[in-house]
C-alpha positions in Angstrom: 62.4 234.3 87.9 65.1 235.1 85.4 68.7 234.1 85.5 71.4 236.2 84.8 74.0 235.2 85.9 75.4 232.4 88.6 76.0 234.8 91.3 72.7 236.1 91.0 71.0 232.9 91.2 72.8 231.9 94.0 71.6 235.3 96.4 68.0 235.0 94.6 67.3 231.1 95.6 70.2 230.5 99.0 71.6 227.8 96.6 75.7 227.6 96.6 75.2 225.6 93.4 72.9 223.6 91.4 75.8 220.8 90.4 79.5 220.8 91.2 82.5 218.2 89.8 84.3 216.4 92.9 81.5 216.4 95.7 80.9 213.2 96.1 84.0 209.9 97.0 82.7 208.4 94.2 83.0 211.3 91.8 86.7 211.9 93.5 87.6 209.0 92.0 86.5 210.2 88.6 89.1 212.3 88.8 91.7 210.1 90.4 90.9 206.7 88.5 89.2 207.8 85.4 90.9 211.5 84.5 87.5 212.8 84.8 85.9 216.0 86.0 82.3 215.0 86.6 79.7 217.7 86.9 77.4 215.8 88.7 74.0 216.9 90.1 71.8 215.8 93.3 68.3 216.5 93.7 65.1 215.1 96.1 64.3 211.2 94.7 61.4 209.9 93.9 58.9 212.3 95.2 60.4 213.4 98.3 59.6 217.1 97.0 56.2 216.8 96.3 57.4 216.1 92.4 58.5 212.4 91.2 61.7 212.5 89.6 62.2 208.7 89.8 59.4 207.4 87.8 60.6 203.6 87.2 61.7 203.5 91.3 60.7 200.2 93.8 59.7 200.0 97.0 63.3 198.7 97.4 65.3 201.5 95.9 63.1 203.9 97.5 64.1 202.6 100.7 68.0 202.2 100.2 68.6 205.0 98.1 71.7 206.7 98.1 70.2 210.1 98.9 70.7 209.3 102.7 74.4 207.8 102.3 77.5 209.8 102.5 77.8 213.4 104.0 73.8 213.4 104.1 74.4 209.9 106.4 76.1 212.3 108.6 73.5 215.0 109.0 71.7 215.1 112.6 68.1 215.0 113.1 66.6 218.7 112.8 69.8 220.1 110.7 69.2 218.9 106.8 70.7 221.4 105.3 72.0 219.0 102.0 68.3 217.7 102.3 66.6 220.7 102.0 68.9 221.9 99.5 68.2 218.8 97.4 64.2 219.8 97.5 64.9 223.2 97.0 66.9 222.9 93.3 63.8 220.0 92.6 61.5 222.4 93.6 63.3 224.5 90.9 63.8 222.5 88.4 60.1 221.9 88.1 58.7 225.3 89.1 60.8 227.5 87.1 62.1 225.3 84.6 63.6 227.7 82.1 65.7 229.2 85.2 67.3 226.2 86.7 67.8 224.8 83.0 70.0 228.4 81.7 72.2 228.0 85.4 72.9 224.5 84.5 74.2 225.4 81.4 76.1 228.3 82.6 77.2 225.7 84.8 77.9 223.1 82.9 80.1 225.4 80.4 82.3 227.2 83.1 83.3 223.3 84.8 84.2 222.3 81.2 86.4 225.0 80.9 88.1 224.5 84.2 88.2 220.9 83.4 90.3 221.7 80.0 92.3 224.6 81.7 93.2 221.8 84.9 94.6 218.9 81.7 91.1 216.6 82.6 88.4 215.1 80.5 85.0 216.4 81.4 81.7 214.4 81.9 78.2 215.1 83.0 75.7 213.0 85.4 72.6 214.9 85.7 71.0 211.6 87.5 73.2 211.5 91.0 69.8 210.6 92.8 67.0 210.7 90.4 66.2 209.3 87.1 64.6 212.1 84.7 64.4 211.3 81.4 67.0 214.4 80.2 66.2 213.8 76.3 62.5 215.1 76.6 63.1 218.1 78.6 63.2 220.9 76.4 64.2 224.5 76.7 64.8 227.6 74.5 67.4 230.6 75.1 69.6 233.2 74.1 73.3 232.7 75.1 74.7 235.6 77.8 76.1 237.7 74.3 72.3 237.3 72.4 74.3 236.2 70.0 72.8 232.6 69.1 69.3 231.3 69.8 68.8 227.8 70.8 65.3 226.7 70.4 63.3 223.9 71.5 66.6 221.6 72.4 68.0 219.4 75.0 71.1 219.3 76.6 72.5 216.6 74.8 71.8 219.0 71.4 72.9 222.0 73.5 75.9 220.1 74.6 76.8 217.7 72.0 81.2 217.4 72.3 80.2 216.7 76.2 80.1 213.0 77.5 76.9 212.7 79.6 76.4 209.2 81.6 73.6 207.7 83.9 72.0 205.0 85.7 68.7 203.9 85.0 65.5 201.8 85.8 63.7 203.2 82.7 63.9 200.6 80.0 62.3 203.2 77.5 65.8 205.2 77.5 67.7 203.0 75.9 65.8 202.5 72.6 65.9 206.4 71.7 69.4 207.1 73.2 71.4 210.5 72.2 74.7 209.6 70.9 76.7 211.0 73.6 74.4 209.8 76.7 76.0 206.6 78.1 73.1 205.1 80.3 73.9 201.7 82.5 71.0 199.6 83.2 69.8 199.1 87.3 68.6 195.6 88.3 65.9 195.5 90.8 65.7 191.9 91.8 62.6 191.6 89.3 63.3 193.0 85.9 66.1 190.2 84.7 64.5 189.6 81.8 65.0 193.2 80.7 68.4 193.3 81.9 68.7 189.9 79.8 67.3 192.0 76.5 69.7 195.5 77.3 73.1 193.1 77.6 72.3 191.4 74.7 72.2 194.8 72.7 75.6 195.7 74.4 74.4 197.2 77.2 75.5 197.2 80.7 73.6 196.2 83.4 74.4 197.8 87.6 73.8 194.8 90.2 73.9 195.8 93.7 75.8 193.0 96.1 76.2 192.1 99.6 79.7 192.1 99.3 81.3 193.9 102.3 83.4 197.1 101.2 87.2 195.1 101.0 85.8 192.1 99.6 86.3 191.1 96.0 82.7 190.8 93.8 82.0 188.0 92.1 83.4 187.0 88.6 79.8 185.9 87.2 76.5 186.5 87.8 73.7 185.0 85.5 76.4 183.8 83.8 77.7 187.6 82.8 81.1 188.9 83.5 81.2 191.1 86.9 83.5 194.0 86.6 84.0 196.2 90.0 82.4 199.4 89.5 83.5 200.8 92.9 86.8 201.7 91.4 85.1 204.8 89.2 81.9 206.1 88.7 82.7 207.1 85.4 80.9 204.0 83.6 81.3 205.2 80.0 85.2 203.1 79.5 83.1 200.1 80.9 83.2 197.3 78.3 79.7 196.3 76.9 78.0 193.6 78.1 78.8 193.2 81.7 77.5 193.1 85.1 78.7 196.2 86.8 79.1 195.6 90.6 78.6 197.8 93.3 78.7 196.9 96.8 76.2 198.0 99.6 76.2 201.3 100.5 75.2 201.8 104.2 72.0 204.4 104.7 71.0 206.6 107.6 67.9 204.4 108.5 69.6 201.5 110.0 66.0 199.6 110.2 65.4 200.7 106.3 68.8 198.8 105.8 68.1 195.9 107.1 64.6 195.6 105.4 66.9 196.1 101.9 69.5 194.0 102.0 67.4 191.0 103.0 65.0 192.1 99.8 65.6 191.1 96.0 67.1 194.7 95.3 70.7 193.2 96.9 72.0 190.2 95.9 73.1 187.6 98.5 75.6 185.2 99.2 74.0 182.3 97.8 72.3 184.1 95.3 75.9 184.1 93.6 77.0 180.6 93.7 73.1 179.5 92.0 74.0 182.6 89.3 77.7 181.8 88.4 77.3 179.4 85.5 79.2 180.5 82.4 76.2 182.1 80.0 76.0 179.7 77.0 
C-alpha cells in the first residue's frame, strides 16, 4: 500500500479517518475549557487485534477500559462498526506501517492548520486507548512536493512546534521523554511506589475514583494534592506534582464493571479517608 493522499486512503482501506479533533466529550471540552483542538486517535487496546498495543496493561484496565465507554457503550450487539474500525486502523498501523504513519501526518498537518485558521491552540494524543511507545517508532518519507526528506524520525522530530500529551502505565517513558511529549503517569492499585518516584521528579500521576459523576474528588490522596481532571483532557496546563482525578467511567459490560470497581484499579471510599494525610 502507498498513500497519496487522504482521500485515497480513505476509498483504499473503508476508513473515514485515522484521528479527528472533537470526537470524543472529553476532547469537546479541550476545546471548550482548554482552547484546544485535540487531534486525538483510537485504536484496538491491548491485543484486541491480534497485536498488543498496551504493553504495561492489568488485568484491571483490560477489563474497564475506556474502549467500551462512550458512543462504543452505545453500539448493539452484532453492529460494531467503531469496533471494527478501531481493529482495522491497528491492523494498519502495524501491517503497513509506513502507510498509516504518512496519513497521520497528512493528518496531523491539515488539523493544525484548521486549528490556527479557527483562533485555537492545537495538541496531539496519539494514545486515546492504547499506550504505544510513539518515540521508538520510526519512519522515513518524502513530503507531498518531494521537496524534503525526513529520515529515520519520529513524530515528535517530525512535529516538533506541536504539543503532544498522553497517559501511561509504562514507567520507561518518562526517563527518555521528547521535549514536547507531556505524559501523565496511570496508577493501577499496585505500582505506588513508582507513582511515589514520577511525582517526586514533577510528574503527575492519573488516579481513577469511585466518585459518582457530580461529586467533588478528594482534596488528598497519599498525601498529594487532587486536582479534577474531568474538567479537560488537555493535561499539559496541569501543575506538576499532583494527583489528577478522574471519576468512573461506566463500560458496556455491566458484570466487567462491577468486577473493577470493587478491584485496586478504582479507589474507594474509605480508601480516601486512610490516604488523606498531608505528605510530609
Amino acid at each position: 500500500m502507498k498513500f497519496t493522499t487522504q482521500s485515497e486512503a480513505k476509498k483504499l482501506t473503508g476508513l473515514s479517518y485515522l484521528g479527528n479533533i472533537n470526537i470524543s466529550s472529553k476532547i469537546i471540552k479541550n476545546m471548550k475549557v482548554s482552547n484546544n483542538y485535540t487531534y486525538i486517535i483510537y485504536l484496538a487496546p491491548s491485543n484486541l487485534s491480534g497485536y498488543n498495543v498496551c504493553s504495561h496493561s492489568t488485568p484491571e484496565c483490560r477489563l474497564g477500559c475506556l474502549n467500551t465507554s462512550g458512543r462504543v457503550k452505545m453500539e448493539r450487539e452484532g453492529n460494531t462498526i467503531i469496533t471494527d474500525a478501531r481493529i482495522k486502523k491497528t491492523k494498519l498501523f502495524f501491517e503497513h506501517r509506513q502507510f498509516f504513519m504518512e496519513w497521520m501526518v497528512s493528518e496531523i498537518k491539515t488539523f493544525q492548520k484548521k486549528a490556527i485558521k479557527d483562533g485555537f491552540d492545537f495538541s496531539v494524543r496519539l494514545n486515546g486507548t492504547s499506550d504505544i511507545d510513539w518515540e521508538n517508532v520510526l519512519f522515513s518519507y518524502s513530503d507531498s512536493n518531494g521537496d524534503t526528506d525526513i529520515l529515520n524520525k519520529n513524530i515528535f522530530e517530525i512535529f516538533p512546534d506541536v504539543l503532544f500529551y498522553d497517559y501511561s502505565k509504562n514507567f520507561n517513558k518518562f526517563t527518555t521523554k521528547p521535549n514536547n511529549y507531556h505524559l501523565t503517569y496511570s496508577y493501577t492499585g499496585k505500582n505506588w511506589d513508582k507513582c511515589e518516584t514520577l511525582l517526586s521528579r514533577g510528574f503527575n500521576v492519573a488516579v481513577v475514583f469511585d466518585t459518582k459523576k457530580k461529586d467533588e474528588l478528594p482534596i488528598l490522596f497519599k498525601g498529594y494534592k487532587v486536582i479534577d481532571s474531568d474538567e479537560t483532557d488537555f493535561r499539559p496546563n496541569d501543575p506538576s506534582g499532583v494527583i489528577c482525578g478522574l471519576r468512573f467511567k461506566n463500560i458496556a459490560n455491566k458484570i466487567n464493571q462491577e468486577i473493577i470497581l470493587k478491584s485496586c484499579f478504582v479507589v474507594k471510599g474509605y480508601e480516601r479517608i486512610l490516604g488523606s494525610e498531608v505528605k510530609g
